[in-house]
Phi, psi and omega in degrees: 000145214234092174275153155220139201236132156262099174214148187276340196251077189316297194326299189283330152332291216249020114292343170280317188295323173322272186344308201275324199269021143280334188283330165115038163257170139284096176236119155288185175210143157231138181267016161194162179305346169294304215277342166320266190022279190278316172318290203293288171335301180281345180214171191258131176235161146278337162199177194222130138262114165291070177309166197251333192254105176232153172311145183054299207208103168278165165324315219270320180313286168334297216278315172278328186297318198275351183271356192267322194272097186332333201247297158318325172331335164226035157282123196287169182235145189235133138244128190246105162228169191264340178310083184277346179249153214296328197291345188278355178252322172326328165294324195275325165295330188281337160245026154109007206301143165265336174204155209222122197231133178245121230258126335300152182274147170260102198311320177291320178315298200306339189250335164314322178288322180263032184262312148002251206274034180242324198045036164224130200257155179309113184312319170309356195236000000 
């Protein structure tokens, strides 16, 4: 399974990336929502994890862009923010998120979920 984590923060990129390819996914990275973007266009992931508050191009922004776009649209989006409060997640549902995850992650949710919403298990499993 094929993953991409958007985030702005290397440090939490690369404890989500350990964490998921010890678990047996294959994770890209992009650092701000432009280059998500440009990432989701250009290769095929199975699911996107998203922060939400990046520099230029927020999570929310990211997310209706990619839920709008015929060819990305049903790639599913996980948003993992420090963001906690239901109107920041009714935002998040509201541009399109399939699930809304608040920070710190419980990692065994994050990978139950996303076996969820992919119907796929980790190549590594």
């Amino acid at each position: 399974m094929k993953l991409l984590i958007v985030d702005d923060d290397s440090q939490n990129r690369e404890i989500l990336r350990l964490r998921l390819e010890n678990a047996g996914f294959e994770v890209a990275e992009a650092v701000d929502g432009d280059k998500g973007i440009e990432a989701v266009i250009n290769n095929s992931f199975d699911a996107i994890i998203l922060d939400v508050m990046m520099p230029r191009r927020d999570g929310w922004d990211v997310c209706k862009t990619l839920k709008t776009n015929p060819r990305t649209k049903n790639v599913p989006v996980i948003m993992l923010t420090a963001r906690s409060k239901d109107i920041d997640q009714l935002r998040g549902f509201e541009s399109g998120a399939d699930e809304y995850m608040t920070k710190p992650v419980d990692h065994q949710d994050l990978l139950r979920l996303l076996v969820r919403l992919t119907n796929k298990e980790p190549d590594g499993k």
